[in-house]
C-alpha positions in Angstrom: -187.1 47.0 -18.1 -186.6 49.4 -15.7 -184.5 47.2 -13.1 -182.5 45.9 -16.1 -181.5 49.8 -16.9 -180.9 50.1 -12.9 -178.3 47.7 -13.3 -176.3 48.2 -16.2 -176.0 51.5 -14.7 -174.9 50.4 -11.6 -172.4 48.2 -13.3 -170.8 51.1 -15.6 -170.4 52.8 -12.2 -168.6 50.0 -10.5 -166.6 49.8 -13.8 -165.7 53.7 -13.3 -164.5 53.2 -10.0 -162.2 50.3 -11.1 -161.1 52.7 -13.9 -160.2 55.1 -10.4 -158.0 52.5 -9.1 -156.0 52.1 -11.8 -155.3 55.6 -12.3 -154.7 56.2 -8.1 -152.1 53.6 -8.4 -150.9 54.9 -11.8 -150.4 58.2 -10.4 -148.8 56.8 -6.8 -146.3 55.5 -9.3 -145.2 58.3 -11.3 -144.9 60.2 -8.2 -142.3 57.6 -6.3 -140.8 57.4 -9.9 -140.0 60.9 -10.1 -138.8 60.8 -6.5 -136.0 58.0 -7.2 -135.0 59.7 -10.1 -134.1 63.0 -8.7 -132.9 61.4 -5.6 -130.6 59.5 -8.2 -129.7 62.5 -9.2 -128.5 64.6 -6.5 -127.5 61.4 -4.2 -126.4 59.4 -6.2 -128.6 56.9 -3.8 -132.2 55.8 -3.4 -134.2 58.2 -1.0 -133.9 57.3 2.7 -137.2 56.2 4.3 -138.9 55.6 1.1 -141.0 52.7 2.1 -141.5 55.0 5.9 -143.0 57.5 3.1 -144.6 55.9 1.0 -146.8 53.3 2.6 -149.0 55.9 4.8 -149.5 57.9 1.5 -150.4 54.8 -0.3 -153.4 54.0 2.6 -154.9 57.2 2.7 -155.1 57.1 -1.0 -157.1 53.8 -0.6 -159.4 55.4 1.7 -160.0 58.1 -0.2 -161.0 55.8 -3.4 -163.1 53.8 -0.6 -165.3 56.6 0.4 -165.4 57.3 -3.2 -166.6 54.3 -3.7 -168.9 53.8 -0.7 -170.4 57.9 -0.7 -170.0 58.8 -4.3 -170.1 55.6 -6.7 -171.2 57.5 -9.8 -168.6 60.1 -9.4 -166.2 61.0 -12.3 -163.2 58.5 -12.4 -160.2 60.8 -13.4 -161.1 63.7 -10.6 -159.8 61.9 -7.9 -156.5 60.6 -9.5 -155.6 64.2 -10.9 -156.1 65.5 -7.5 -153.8 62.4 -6.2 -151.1 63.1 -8.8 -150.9 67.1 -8.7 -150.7 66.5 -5.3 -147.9 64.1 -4.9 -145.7 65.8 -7.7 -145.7 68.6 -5.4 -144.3 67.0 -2.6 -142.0 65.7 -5.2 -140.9 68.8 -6.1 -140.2 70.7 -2.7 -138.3 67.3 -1.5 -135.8 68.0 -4.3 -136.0 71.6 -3.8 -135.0 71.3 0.3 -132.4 69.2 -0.9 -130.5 72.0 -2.6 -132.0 74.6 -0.1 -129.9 73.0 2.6 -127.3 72.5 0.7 -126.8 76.1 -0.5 -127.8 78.2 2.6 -126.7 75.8 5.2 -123.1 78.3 5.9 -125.7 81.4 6.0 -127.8 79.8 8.9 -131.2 81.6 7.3 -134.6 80.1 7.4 -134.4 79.1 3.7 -132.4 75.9 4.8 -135.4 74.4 6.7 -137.2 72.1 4.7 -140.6 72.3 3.6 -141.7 69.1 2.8 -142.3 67.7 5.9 -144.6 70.5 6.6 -146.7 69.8 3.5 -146.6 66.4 3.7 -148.7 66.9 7.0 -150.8 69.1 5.2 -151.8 66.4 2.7 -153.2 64.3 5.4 -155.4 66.8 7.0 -156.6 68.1 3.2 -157.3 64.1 1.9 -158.7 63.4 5.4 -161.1 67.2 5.6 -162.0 66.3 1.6 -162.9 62.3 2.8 -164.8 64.4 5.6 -166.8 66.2 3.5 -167.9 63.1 0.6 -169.2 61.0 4.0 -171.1 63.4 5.7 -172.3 65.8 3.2 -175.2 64.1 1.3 -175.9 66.4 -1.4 -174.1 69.4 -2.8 -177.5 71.7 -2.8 -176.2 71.2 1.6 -175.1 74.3 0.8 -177.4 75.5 -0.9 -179.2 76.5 2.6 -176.2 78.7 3.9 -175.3 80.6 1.1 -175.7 83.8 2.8 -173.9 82.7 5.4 -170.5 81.2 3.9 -170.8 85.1 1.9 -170.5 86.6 5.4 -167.9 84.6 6.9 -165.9 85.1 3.7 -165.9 88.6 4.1 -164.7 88.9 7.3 -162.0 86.2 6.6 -161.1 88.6 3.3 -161.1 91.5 5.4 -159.2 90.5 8.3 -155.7 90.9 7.1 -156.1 94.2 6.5 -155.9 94.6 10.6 -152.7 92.7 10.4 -149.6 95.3 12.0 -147.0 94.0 9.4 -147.5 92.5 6.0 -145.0 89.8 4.1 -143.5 90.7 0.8 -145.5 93.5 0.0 -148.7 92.2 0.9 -151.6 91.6 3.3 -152.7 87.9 3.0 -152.1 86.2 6.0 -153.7 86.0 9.3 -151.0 85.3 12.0 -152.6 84.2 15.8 -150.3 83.5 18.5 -149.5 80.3 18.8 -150.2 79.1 15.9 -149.7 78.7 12.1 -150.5 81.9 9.9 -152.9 80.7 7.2 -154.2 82.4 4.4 -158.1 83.3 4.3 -158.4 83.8 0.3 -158.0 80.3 -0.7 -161.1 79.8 1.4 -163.3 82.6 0.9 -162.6 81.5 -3.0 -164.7 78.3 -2.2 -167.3 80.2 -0.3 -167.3 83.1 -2.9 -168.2 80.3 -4.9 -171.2 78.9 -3.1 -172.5 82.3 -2.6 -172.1 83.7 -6.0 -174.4 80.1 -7.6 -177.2 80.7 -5.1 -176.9 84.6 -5.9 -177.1 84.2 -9.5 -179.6 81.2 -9.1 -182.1 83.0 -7.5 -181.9 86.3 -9.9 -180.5 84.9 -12.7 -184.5 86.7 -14.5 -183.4 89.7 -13.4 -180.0 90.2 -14.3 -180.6 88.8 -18.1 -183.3 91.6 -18.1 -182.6 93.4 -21.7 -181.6 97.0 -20.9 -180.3 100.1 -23.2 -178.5 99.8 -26.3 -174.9 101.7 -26.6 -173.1 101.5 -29.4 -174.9 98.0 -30.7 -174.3 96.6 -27.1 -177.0 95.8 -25.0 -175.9 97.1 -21.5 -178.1 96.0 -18.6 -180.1 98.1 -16.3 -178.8 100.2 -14.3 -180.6 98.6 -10.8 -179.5 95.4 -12.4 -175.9 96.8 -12.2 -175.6 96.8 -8.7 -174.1 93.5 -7.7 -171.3 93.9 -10.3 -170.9 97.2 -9.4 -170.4 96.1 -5.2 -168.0 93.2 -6.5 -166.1 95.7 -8.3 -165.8 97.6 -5.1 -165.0 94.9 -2.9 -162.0 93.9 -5.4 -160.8 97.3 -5.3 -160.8 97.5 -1.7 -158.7 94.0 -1.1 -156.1 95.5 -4.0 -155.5 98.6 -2.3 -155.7 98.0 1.4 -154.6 94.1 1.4 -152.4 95.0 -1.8 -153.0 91.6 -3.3 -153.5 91.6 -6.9 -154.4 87.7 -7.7 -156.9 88.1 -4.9 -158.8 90.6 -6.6 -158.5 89.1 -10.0 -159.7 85.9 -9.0 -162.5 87.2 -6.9 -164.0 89.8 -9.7 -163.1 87.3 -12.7 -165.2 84.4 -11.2 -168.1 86.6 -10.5 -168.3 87.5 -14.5 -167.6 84.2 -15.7 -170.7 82.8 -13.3 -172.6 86.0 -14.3 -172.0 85.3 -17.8 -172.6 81.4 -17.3 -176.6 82.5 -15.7 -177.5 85.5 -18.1 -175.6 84.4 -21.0 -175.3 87.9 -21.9 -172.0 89.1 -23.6 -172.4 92.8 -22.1 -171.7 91.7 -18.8 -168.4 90.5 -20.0 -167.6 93.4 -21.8 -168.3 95.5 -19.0 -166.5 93.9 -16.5 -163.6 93.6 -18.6 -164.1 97.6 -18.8 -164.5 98.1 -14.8 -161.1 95.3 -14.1 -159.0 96.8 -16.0 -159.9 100.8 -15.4 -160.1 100.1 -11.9 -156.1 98.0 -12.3 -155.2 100.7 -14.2 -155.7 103.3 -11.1 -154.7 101.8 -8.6 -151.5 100.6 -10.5 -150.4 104.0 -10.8 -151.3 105.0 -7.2 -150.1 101.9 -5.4 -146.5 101.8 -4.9 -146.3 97.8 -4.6 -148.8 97.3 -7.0 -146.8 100.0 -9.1 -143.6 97.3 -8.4 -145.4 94.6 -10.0 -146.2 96.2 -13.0 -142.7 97.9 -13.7 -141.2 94.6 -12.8 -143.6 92.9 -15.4 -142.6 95.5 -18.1 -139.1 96.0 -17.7 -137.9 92.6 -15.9 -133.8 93.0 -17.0 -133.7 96.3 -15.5 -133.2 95.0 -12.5 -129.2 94.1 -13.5 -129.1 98.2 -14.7 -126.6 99.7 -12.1 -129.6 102.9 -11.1 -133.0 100.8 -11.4 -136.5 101.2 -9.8 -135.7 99.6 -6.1 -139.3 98.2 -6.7 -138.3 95.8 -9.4 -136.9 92.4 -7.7 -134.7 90.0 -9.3 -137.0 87.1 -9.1 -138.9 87.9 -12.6 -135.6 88.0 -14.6 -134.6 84.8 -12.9 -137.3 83.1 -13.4 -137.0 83.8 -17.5 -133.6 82.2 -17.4 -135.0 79.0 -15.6 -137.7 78.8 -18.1 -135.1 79.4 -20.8 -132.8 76.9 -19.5 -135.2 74.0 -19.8 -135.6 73.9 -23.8 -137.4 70.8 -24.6 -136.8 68.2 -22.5 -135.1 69.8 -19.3 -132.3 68.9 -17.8 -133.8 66.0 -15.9 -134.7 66.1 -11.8 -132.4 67.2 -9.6 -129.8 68.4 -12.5 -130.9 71.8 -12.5 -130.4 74.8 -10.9 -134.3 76.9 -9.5 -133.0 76.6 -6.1 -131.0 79.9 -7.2 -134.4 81.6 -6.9 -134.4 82.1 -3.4 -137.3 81.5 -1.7 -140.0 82.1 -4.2 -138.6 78.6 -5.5 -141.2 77.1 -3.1 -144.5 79.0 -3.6 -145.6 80.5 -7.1 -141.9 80.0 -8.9 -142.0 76.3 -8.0 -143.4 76.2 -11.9 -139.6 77.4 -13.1 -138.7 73.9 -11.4 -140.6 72.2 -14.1 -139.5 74.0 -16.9 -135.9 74.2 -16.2 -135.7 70.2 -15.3 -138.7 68.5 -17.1 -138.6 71.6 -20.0 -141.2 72.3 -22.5 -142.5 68.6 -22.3 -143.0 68.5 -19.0 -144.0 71.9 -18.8 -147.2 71.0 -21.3 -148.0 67.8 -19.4 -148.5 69.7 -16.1 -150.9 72.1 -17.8 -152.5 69.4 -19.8 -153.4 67.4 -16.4 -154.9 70.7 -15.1 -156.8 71.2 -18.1 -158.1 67.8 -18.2 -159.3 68.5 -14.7 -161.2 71.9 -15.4 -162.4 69.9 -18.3 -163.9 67.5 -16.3 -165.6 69.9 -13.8 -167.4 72.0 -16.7 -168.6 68.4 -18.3 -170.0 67.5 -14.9 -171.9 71.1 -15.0 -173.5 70.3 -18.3 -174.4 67.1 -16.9 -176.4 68.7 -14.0 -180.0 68.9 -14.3 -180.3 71.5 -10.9 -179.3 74.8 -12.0 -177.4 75.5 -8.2 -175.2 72.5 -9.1 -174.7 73.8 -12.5 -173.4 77.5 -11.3 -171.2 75.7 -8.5 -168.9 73.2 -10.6 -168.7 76.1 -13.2 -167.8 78.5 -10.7 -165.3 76.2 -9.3 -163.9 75.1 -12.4 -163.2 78.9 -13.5 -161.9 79.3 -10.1 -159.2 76.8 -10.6 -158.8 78.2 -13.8 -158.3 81.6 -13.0 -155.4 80.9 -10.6 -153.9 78.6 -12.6 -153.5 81.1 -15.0 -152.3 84.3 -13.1 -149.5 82.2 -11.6 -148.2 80.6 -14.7 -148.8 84.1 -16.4 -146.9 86.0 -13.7 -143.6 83.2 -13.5 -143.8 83.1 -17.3 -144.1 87.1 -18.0 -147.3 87.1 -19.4 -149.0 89.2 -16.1 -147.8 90.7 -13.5 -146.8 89.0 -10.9 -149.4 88.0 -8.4 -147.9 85.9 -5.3 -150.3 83.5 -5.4 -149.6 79.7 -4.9 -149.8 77.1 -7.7 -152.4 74.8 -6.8 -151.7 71.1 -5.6 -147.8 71.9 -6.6 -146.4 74.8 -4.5 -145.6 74.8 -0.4 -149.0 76.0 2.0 -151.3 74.2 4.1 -154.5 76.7 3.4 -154.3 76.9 -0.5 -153.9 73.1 -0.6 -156.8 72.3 2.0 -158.7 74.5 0.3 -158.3 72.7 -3.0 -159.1 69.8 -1.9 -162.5 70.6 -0.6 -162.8 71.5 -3.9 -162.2 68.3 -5.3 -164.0 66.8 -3.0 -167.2 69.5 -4.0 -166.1 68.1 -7.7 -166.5 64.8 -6.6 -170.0 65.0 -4.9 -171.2 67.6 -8.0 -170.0 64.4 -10.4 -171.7 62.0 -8.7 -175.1 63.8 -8.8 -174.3 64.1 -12.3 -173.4 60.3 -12.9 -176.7 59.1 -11.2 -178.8 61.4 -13.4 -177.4 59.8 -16.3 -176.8 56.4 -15.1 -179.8 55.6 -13.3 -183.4 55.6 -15.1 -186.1 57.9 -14.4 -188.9 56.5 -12.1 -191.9 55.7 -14.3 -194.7 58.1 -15.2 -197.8 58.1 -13.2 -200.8 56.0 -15.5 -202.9 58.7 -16.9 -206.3 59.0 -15.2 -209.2 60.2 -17.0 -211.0 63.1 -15.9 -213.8 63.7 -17.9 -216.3 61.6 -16.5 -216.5 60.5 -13.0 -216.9 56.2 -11.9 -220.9 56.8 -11.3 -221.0 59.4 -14.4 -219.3 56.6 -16.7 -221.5 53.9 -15.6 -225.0 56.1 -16.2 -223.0 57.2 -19.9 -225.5 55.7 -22.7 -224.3 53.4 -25.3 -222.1 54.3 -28.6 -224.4 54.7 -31.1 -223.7 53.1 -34.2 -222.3 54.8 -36.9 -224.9 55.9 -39.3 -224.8 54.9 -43.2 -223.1 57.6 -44.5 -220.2 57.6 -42.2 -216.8 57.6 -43.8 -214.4 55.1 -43.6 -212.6 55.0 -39.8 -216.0 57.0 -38.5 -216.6 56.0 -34.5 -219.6 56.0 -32.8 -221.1 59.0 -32.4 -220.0 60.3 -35.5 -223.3 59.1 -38.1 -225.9 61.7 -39.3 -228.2 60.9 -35.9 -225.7 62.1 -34.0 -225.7 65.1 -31.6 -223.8 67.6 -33.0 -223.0 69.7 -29.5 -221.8 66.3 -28.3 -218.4 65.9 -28.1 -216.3 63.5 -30.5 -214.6 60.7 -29.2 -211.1 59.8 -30.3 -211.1 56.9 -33.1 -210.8 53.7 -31.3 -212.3 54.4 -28.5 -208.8 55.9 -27.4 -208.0 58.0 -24.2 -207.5 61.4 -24.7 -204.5 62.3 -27.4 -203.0 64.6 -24.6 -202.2 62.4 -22.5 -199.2 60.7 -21.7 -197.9 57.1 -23.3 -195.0 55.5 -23.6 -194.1 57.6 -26.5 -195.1 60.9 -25.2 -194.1 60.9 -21.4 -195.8 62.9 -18.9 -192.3 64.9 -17.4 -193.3 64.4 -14.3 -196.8 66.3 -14.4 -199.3 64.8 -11.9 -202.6 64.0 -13.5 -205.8 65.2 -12.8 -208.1 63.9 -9.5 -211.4 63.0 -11.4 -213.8 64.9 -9.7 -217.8 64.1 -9.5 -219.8 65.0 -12.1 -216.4 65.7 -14.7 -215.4 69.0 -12.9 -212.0 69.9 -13.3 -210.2 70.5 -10.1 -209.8 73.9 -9.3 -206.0 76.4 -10.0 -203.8 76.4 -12.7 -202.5 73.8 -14.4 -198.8 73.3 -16.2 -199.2 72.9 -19.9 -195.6 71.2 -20.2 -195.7 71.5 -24.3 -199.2 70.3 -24.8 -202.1 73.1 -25.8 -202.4 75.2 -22.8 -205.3 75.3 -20.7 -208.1 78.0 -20.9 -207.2 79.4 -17.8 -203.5 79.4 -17.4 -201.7 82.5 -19.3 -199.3 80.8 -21.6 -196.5 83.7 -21.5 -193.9 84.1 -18.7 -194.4 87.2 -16.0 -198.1 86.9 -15.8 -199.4 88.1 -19.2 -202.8 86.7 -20.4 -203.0 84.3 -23.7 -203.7 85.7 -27.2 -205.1 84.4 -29.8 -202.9 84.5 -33.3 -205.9 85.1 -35.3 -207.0 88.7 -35.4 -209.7 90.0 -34.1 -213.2 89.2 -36.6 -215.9 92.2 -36.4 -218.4 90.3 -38.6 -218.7 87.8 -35.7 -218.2 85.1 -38.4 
């Protein structure tokens, strides 16, 4: 029975990954599809080296699906292809956007008329090829369960080291710039780590922190040693959005320690009060911070900038991107028709979202965010399917991590937040925030497939149970069942007539083992069964109840407390 349950599982899983190809080379297609079509458009002409393109991108998406296949079989089918898909409508994007790029700055001779694509297309290959790493080698996601501690101190000092950076770029502190070579950007990876850290943190003191605490106002606020970790997190935010000046940094990083902390406790007041401590502490250092200050105003009052005496903090780039969005309508005015070029070079990084709505319009503008839902949707159902609660906190975390981003950079090119700078994942120009994302898919994919098996594949058998009441040489000196005496009741065993002992214990009826223990029916969850001892001893130490009637000596409350009894105390002894 158990084999036969082995393999329909294993054949729903090869039917998932077949499900995966189809999708991969659904989503190749839409991709190359939107690539003629605005090459159509701005050309007149099919792309030049499209087969050059398109074949190298088409093999390491095979390989990918292989090591899927190979590493990961019971891995969810539609993570993969999203990632795919996102991925390749990006490049599509910044192709069509260098296209006009060169076109419009090519007689001012600035850096805007070098293309990006190439650039990211290289990207994609070390990202697919880090994320193919990482599904091979890494066995198990509770890997990193081990160095938790130390992914939260390397992420530190990668968050921190921009701040020793002699010159900023647009306003703010995020990159690390080595000679020689590329700048990168730490936060998209300390994100991932955060991550890690913050679902061993909260595994380990998850008891702690959903410790009840003082009542204020109806609320139940925790204690106040309890407290601390939110309250250093808090600090730590602060610190990046001052010093680094980058506000979807510290957004991100506070908002997906609440959401975790939230997901562990399942306490509402730690919501509430980080809600409190994010925006009190935004509010500060919004007034004090003169760039921070410039997002706001700009955020508030985005048409002041075309006032002839306006606040020199407030760019241009807000209003415009209002007018792209406006542009679009419903449908767009189809790829490579419309105009997002005109915003400068932000057309390539957060504002590559007014591409969609101006050319693909509302349609396409719900599509995009549909496929990102649909892939935060599929990394919370992997956490409920989890059994370890480490795997549960990790694809939750990551989930809300994509999530958080996602929405802070719509928000901010859409006028619903401040500004933030931060890229729009899988879609926008940068090596380190799309690396970065895919190690989180491939994360995703591992998480999924630990997820899958559990579901998929049967649990082993339970142990027979072995009686311990008796032991072989106790059994075989045991007298015989007397026979049940004359006035025994219908269904009356041996032992149970008028001659019988009273002290003696009764047997179940039937001769049956004891009612506790496990049958097919009532399984034992794992619990070992007793050693029989000589002479019927029990072995010694505590044993696990696991919903049947606890033990005499094991306390049946949590945090030590002794057993008591629900009847109340009897003074007449009777």
């Amino acid at each position: 029975m158990r084999s036969t349950a082995r393999g329909e599982g294993r054949r729903l899983a090869a039917r998932h990954r077949n499900i995966e190809l189809g999708l991969l080379v659904l989503a190749v297609a839409v991709c190359l599809a939107g690539h003629i079509d605005a090459s159509l458009a701005l050309t007149g002409s099919m792309p030049k080296g499209l087969l050059v393109q398109s074949l190298p991108l088409g093999a390491l998406v095979a390989v990918a699906h292989l090591a899927v296949r190979r590493f990961a079989p019971y891995a969810d089918p539609l993570i993969l292809p999203i990632g795919v898909f996102l991925t390749g409508f990006g490049l599509m994007l910044l192709n069509r956007l260098d296209f006009s790029y060169k076109a419009a700055h090519a007689a001012k001779g600035d850096y805007q008329k070098l293309p990006a694509a190439p650039s990211q297309l290289m990207w994609v290959f070390i990202s697919v090829a880090a994320a193919i790493a990482l599904i091979v080698f890494v066995k198990h996601h509770r890997f990193f369960q081990r160095y938790v501690y130390l992914l939260m101190a390397g992420a530190l000092i990668l968050l921190t080291a921009p701040v020793f950076s002699p010159t900023d770029s647009f306003g703010a502190k995020r990159w690390i710039k080595l000679p020689g070579l590329p700048s990168f950007e730490p936060d998209e990876f300390v994100k991932v780590a955060i991550t890690i850290f913050f679902a061993g943190y909260l595994m380990a003191n998850r008891d702690a922190l959903a410790l009840a605490g003082r009542k204020v106002w109806g609320m139940t606020l925790p204690r106040g040693r309890h407290a601390g970790p939110v309250l250093a997190i808090w600090a730590v935010s602060l610190l990046v959005l001052i010093f680094e000046r980058d506000l979807g940094t510290s957004l991100i990083f506070f908002g997906l320690f609440i959401v975790m902390l939230y997901v562990a406790t399942e306490r509402t007041s730690w919501v509430v009060l980080g809600v409190i401590m994010a925006v009190g502490g935004a509010t500060v250092v919004g007034t004090l911070e003169p760039h921070v200050h410039g997002r706001v105003e700009a955020w508030l009052h985005p048409m002041d900038y075309y006032k002839p005496v306006h606040d020199p903090a407030i760019s241009e780039q807000p209003a415009e991107a209002l007018f792209s969005l406006g542009t679009g309508h419903m449908t767009g005015t189809g790829l490579g028709s419309g105009r997002p070029w005109l915003i400068g070079f932000a057309g390539r990084s957060d504002f590559i979202f007014t591409t969609i709505g101006e050319e693909l319009g509302l349609a396409g503008v719900t599509a995009v965010l549909l496929v990102y839902v649909l892939l935060i949707q599929r990394g919370l159902r992997t956490a409920i399917g989890l059994t370890d609660p480490f795997g549960k906190l990790l694809a939750t975390g990551l989930s809300a991590a994509l999530a958080l981003q996602i929405f802070v950079v719509v928000g901010g090119v859409s006028g619903l937040v401040p500004l933030t700078g931060k890229a729009l994942p899988f879609l926008a120009a940068g090596g380190s925030s799309l690396l970065a994302n895919w190690l989180m898919i491939a994360l995703l994919i591992k998480l999924s497939d630990s997820s899958g098996r559990t579901a998929m594949e049967p649990a082993p058998p339970s142990p027979e149970p072995v009686l311990a009441q008796a032991g072989p040489a106790d059994r075989s000196a045991a007298p015989a069942p007397t026979a049940p005496g004359p006035d025994a009741g219908p269904g009356a065993g041996p032992g149970t007539g008028p001659g019988a002992d009273p002290a003696a214990p009764s047997p179940t009826p039937g001769g049956l083992a004891d009612p506790g223990a496990p049958t097919e029916l009532r399984p034992a969850f794992g619990r070992t069964p007793a050693t029989p001892q000589p002479g019927g001893a029990q072995p010694d130490g505590p044993r696990p109840s696991y919903g049947y009637p606890p033990v005499a000596d094991q306390p049946t409350h949590g945090y030590g407390l002794p057993p008591q009894s629900p009847f109340p105390p009897n003074p007449a002894g009777t």
